[in-house]
N, CA, C and O atoms as a GROMACS GRO file, in nm:
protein
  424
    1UNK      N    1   3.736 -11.416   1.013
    1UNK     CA    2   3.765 -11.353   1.140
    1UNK      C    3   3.824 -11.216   1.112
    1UNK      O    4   3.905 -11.232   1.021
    2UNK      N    5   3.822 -11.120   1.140
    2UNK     CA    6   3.788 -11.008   1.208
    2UNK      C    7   3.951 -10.990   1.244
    2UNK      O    8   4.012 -11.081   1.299
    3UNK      N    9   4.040 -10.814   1.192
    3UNK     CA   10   4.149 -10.786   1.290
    3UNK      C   11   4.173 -10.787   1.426
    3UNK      O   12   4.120 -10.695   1.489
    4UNK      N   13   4.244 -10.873   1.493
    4UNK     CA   14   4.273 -10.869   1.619
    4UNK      C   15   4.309 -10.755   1.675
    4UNK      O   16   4.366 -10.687   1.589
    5UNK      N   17   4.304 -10.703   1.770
    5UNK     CA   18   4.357 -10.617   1.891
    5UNK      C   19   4.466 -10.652   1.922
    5UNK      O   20   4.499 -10.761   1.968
    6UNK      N   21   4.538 -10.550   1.896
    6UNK     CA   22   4.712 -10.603   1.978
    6UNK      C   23   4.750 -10.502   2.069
    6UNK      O   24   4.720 -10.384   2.051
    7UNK      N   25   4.808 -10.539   2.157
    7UNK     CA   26   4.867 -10.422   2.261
    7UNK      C   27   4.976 -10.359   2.179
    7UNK      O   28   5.060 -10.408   2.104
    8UNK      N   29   4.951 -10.244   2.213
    8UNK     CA   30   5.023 -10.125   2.199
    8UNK      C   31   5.218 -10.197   2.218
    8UNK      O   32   5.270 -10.267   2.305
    9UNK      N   33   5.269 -10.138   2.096
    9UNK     CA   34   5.398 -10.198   2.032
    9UNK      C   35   5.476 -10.321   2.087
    9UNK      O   36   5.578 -10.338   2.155
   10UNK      N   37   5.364 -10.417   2.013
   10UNK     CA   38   5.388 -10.570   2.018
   10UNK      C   39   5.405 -10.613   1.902
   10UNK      O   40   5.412 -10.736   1.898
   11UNK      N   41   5.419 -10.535   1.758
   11UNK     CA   42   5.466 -10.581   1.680
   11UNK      C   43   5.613 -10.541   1.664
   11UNK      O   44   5.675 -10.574   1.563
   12UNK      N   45   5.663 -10.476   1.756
   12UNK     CA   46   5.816 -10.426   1.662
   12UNK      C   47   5.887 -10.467   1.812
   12UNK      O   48   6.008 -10.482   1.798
   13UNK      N   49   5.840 -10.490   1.956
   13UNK     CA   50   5.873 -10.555   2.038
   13UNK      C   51   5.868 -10.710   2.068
   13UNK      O   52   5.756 -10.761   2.056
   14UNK      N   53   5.952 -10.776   2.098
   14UNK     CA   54   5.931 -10.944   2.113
   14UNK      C   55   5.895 -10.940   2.260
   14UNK      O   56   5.803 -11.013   2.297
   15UNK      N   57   5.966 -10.852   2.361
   15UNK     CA   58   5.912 -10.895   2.472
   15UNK      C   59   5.777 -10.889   2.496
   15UNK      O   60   5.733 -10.976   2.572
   16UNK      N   61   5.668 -10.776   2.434
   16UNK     CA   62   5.575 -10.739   2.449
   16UNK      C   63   5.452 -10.854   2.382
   16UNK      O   64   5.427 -10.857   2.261
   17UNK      N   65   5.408 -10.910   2.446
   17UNK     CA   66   5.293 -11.038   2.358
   17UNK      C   67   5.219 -10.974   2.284
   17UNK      O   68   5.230 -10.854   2.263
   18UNK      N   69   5.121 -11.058   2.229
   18UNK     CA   70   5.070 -10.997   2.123
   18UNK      C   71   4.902 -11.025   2.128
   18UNK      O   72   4.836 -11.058   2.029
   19UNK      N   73   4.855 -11.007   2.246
   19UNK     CA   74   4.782 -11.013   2.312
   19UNK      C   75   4.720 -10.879   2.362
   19UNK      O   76   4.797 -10.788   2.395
   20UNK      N   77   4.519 -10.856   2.371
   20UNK     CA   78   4.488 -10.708   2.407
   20UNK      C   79   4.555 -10.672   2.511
   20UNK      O   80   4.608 -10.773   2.558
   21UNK      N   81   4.585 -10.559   2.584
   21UNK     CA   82   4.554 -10.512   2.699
   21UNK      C   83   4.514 -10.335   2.721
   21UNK      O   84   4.570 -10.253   2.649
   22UNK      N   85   4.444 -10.303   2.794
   22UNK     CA   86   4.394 -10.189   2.775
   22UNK      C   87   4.504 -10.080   2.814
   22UNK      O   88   4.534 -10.086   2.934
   23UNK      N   89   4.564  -9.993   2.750
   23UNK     CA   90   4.662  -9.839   2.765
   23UNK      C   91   4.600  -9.794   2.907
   23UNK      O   92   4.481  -9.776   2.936
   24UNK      N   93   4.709  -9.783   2.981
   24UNK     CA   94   4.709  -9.692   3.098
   24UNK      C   95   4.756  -9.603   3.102
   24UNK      O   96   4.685  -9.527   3.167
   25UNK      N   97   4.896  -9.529   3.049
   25UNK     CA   98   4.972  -9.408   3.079
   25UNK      C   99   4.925  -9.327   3.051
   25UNK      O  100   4.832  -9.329   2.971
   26UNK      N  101   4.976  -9.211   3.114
   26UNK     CA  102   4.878  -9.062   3.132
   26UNK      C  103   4.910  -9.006   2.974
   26UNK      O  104   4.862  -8.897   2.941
   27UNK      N  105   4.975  -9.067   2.898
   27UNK     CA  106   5.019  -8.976   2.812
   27UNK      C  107   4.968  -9.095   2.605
   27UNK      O  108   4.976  -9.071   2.485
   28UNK      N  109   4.931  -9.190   2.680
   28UNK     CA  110   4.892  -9.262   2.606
   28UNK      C  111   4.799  -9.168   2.461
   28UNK      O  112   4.704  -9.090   2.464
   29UNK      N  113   4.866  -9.213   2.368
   29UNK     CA  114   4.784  -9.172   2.258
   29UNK      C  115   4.631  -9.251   2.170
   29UNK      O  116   4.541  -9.211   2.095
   30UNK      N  117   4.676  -9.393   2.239
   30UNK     CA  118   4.544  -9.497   2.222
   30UNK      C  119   4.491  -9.492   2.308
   30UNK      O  120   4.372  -9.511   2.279
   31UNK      N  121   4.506  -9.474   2.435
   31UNK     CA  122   4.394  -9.419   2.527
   31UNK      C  123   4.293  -9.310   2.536
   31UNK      O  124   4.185  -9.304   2.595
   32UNK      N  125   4.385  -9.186   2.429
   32UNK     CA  126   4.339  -9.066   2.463
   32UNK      C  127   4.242  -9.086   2.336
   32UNK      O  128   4.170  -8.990   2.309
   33UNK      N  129   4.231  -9.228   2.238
   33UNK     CA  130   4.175  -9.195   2.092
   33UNK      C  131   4.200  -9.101   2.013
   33UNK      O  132   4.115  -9.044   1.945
   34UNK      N  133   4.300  -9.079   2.015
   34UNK     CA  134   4.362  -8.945   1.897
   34UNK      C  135   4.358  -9.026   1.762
   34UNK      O  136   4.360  -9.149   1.752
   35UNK      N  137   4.352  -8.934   1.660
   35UNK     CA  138   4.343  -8.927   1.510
   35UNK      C  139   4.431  -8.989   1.451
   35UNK      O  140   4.516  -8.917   1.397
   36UNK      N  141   4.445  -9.131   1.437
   36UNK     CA  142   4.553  -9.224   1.379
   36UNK      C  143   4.603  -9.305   1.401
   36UNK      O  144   4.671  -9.377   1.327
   37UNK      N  145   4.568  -9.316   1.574
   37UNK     CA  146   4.618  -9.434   1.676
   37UNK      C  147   4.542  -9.544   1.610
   37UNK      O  148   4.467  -9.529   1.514
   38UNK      N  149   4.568  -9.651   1.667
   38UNK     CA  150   4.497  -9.803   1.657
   38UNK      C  151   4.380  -9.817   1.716
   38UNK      O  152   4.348  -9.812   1.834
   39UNK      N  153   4.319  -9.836   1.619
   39UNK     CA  154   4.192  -9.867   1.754
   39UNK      C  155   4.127  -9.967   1.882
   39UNK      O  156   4.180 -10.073   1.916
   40UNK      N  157   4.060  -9.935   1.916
   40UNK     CA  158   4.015 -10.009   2.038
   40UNK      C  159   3.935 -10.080   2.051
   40UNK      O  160   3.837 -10.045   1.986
   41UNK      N  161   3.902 -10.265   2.162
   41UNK     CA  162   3.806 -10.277   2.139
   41UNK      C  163   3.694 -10.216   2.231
   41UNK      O  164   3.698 -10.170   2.345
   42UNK      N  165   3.586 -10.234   2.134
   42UNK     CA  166   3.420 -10.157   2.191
   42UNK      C  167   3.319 -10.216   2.157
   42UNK      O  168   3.320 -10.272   2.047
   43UNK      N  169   3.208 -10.222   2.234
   43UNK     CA  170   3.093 -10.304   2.248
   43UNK      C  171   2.991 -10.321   2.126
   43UNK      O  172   2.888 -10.389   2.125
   44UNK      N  173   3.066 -10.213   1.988
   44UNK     CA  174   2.978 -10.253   1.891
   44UNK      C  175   3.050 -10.347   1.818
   44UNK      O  176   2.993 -10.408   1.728
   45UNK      N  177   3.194 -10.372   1.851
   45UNK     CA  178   3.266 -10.475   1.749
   45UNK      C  179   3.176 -10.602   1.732
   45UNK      O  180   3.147 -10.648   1.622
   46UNK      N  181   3.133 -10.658   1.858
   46UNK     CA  182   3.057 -10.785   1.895
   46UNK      C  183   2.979 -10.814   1.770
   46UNK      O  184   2.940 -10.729   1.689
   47UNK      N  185   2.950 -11.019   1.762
   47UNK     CA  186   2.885 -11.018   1.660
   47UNK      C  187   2.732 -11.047   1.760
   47UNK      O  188   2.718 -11.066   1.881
   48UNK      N  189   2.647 -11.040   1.662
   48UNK     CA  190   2.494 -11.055   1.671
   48UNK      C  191   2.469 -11.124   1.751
   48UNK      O  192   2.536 -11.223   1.782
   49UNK      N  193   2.360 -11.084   1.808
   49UNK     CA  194   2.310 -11.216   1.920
   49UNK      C  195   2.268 -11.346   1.837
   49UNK      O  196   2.303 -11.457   1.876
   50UNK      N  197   2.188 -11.325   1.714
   50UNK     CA  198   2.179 -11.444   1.619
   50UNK      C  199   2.248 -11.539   1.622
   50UNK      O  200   2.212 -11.656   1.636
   51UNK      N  201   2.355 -11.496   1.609
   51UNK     CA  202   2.484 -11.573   1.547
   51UNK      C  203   2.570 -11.656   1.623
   51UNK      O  204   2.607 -11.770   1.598
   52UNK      N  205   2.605 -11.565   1.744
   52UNK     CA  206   2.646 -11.558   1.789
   52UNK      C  207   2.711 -11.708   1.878
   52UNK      O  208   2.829 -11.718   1.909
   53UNK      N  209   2.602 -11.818   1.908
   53UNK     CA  210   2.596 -11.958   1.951
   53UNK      C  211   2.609 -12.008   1.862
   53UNK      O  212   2.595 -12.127   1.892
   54UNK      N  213   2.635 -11.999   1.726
   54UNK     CA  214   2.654 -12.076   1.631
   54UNK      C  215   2.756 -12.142   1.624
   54UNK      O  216   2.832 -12.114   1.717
   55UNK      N  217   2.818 -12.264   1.515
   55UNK     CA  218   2.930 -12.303   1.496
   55UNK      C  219   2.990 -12.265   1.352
   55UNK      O  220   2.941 -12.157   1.320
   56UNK      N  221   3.033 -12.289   1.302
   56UNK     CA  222   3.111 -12.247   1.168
   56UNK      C  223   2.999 -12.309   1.092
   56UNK      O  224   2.978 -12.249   0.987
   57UNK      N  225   2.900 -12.437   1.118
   57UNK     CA  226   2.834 -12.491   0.971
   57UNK      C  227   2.699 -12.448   1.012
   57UNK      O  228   2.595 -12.492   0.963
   58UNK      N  229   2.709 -12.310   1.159
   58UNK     CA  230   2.550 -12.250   1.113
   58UNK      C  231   2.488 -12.346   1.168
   58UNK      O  232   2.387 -12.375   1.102
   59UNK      N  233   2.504 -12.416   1.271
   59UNK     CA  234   2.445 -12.507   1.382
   59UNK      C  235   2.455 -12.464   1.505
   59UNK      O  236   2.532 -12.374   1.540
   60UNK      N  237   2.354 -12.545   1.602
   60UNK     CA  238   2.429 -12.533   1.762
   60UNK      C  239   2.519 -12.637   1.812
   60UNK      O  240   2.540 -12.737   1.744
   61UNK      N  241   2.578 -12.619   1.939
   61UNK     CA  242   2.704 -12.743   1.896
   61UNK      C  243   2.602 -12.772   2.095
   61UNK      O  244   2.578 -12.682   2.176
   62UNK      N  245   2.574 -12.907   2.109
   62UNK     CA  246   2.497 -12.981   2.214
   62UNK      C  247   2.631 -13.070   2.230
   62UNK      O  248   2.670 -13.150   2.145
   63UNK      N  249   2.693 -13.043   2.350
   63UNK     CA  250   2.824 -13.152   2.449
   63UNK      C  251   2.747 -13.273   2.471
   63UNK      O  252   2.650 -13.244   2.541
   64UNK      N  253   2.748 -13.408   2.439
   64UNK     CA  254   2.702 -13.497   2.492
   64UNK      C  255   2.797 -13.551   2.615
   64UNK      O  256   2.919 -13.537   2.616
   65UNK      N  257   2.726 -13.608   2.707
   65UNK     CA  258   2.788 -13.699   2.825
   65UNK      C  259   2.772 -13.837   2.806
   65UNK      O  260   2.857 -13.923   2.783
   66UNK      N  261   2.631 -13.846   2.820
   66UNK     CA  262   2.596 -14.017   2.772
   66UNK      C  263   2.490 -13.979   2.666
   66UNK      O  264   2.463 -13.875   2.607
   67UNK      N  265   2.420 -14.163   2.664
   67UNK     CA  266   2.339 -14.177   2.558
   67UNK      C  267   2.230 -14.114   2.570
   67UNK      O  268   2.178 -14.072   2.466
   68UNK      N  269   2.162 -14.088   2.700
   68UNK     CA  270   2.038 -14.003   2.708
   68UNK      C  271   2.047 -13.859   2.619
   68UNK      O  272   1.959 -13.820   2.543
   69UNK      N  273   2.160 -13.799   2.644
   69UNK     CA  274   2.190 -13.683   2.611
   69UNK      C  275   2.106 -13.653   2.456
   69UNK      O  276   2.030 -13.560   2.432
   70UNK      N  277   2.150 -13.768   2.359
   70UNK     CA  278   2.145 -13.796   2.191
   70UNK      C  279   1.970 -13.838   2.198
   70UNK      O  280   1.874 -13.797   2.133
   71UNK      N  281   1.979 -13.924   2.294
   71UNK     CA  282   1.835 -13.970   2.302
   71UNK      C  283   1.705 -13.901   2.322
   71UNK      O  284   1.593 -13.926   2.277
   72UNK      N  285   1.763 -13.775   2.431
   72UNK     CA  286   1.650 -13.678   2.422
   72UNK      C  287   1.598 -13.579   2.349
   72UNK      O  288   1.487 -13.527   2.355
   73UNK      N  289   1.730 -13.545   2.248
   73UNK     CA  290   1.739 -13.418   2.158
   73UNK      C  291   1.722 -13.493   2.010
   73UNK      O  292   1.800 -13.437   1.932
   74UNK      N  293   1.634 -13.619   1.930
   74UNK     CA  294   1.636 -13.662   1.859
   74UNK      C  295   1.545 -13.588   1.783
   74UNK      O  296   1.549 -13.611   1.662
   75UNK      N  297   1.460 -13.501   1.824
   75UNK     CA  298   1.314 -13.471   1.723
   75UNK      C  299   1.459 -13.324   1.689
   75UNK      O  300   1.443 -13.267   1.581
   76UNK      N  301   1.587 -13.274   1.776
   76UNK     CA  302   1.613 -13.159   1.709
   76UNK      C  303   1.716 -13.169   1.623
   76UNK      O  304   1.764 -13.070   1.568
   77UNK      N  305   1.765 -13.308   1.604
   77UNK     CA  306   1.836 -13.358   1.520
   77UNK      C  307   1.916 -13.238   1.427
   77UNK      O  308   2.027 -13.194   1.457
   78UNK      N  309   1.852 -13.204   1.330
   78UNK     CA  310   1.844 -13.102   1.214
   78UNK      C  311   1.924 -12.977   1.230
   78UNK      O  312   2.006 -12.934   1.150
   79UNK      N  313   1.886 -12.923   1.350
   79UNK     CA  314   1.943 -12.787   1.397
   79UNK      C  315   2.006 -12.767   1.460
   79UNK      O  316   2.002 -12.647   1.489
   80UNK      N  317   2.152 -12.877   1.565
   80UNK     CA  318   2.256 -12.941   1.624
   80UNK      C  319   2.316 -12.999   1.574
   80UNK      O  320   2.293 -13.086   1.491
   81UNK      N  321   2.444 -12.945   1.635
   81UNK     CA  322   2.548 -13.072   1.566
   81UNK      C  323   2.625 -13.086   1.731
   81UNK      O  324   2.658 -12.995   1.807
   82UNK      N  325   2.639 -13.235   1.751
   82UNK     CA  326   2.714 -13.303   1.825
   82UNK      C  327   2.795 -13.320   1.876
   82UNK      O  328   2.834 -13.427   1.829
   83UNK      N  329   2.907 -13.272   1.997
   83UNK     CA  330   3.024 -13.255   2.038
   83UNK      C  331   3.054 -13.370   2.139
   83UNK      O  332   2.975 -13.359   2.232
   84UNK      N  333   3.138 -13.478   2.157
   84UNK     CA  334   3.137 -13.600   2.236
   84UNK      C  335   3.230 -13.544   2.366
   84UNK      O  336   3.329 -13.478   2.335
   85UNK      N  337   3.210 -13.561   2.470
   85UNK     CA  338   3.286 -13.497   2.571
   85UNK      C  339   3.383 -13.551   2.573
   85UNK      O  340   3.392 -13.664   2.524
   86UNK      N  341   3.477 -13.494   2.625
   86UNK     CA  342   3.670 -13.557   2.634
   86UNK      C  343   3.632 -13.654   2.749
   86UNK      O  344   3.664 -13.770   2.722
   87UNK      N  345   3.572 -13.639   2.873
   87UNK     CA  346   3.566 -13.748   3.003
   87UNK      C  347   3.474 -13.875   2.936
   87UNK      O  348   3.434 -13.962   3.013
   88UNK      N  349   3.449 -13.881   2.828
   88UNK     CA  350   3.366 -14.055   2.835
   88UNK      C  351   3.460 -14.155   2.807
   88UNK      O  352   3.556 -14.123   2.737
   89UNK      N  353   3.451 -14.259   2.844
   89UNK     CA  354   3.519 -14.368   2.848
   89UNK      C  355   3.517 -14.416   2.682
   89UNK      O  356   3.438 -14.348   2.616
   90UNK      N  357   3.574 -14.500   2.620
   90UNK     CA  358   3.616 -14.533   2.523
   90UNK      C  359   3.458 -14.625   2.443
   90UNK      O  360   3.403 -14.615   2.334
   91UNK      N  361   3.434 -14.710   2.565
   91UNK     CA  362   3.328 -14.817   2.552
   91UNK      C  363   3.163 -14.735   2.526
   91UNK      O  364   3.072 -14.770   2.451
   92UNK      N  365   3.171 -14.630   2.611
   92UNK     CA  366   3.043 -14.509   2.565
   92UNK      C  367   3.082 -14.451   2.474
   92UNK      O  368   2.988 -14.432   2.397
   93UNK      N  369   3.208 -14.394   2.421
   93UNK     CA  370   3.224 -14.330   2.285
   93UNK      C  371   3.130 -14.428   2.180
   93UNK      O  372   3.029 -14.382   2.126
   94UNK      N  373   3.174 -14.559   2.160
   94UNK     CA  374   3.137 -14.632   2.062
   94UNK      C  375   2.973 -14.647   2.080
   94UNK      O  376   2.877 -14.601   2.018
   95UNK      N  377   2.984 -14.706   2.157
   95UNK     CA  378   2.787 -14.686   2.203
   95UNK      C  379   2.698 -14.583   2.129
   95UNK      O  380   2.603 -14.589   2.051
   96UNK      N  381   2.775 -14.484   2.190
   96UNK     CA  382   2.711 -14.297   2.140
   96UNK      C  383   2.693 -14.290   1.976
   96UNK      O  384   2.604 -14.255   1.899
   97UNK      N  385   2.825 -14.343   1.966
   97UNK     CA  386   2.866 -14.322   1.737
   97UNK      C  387   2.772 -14.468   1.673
   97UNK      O  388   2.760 -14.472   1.551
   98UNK      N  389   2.720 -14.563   1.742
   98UNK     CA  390   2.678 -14.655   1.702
   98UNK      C  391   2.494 -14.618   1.698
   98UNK      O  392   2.423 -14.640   1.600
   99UNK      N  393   2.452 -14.566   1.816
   99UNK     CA  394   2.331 -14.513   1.812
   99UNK      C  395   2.331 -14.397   1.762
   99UNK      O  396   2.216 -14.363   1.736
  100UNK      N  397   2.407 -14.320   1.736
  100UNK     CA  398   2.357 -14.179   1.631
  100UNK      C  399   2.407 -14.204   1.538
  100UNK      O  400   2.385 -14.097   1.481
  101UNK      N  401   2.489 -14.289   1.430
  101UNK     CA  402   2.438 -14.336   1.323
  101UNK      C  403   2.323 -14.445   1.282
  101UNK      O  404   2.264 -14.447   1.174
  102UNK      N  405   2.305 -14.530   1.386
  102UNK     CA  406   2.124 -14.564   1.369
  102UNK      C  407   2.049 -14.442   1.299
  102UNK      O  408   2.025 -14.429   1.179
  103UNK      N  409   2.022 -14.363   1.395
  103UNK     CA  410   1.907 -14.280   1.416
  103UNK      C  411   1.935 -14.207   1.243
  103UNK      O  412   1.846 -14.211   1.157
  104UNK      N  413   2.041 -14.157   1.223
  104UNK     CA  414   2.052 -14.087   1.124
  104UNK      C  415   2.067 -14.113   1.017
  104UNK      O  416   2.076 -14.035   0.921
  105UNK      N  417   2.074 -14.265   1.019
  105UNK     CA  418   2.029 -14.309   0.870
  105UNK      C  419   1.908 -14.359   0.847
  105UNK      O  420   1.863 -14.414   0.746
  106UNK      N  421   1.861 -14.335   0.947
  106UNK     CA  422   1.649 -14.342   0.891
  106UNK      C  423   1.634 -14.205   0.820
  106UNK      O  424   1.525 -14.172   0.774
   0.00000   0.00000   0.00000
């Protein structure tokens, strides 16, 4: 990951978070982009559209709800990886982990 953006003197201030926000004052020197200030963010920082939906292992990450969910996306197996939703009940969790280790040990 990439230097964060911090608002303007949030490191030597505690009240000030440490969180972006964009310079407003008329007299602002990171606003005005002068020669030394901190920089700003801008629309080329962004990463790639490629990439961009990815997860850290270079997959897509597919939310399941129920079993259909696993059931319909089986031929894309390979190029997803699996996220179990926080709202399923305990009794479909197991269901879900019981049929996609079936499938994935053929």
């Amino acid at each position: 990951m990439g230097k964060s953006f911090l608002k303007h003197n949030s490191k030597s201030l505690i009240r000030i978070k440490k969180k972006w926000r964009k310079p407003i004052g008329i007299d602002s020197k990171i606003r005005k982009r002068t020669k030394g200030a901190p920089k700003t963010p801008k629309i080329g920082y962004g990463s790639s559209k490629r990439i961009k939906s990815l997860n850290a292992t270079g997959l897509k990450t597919i939310h399941v709800f129920n079993l259909n969910d696993i059931k319909s996306s089986i031929i894309l197996k390979r190029s997803y990886s699996y996220c179990l939703s926080k709202n399923i009940s305990l009794k479909n969790k197991k269901l879900i982990r019981y049929f996609s280790n079936q499938v994935y040990q053929k």
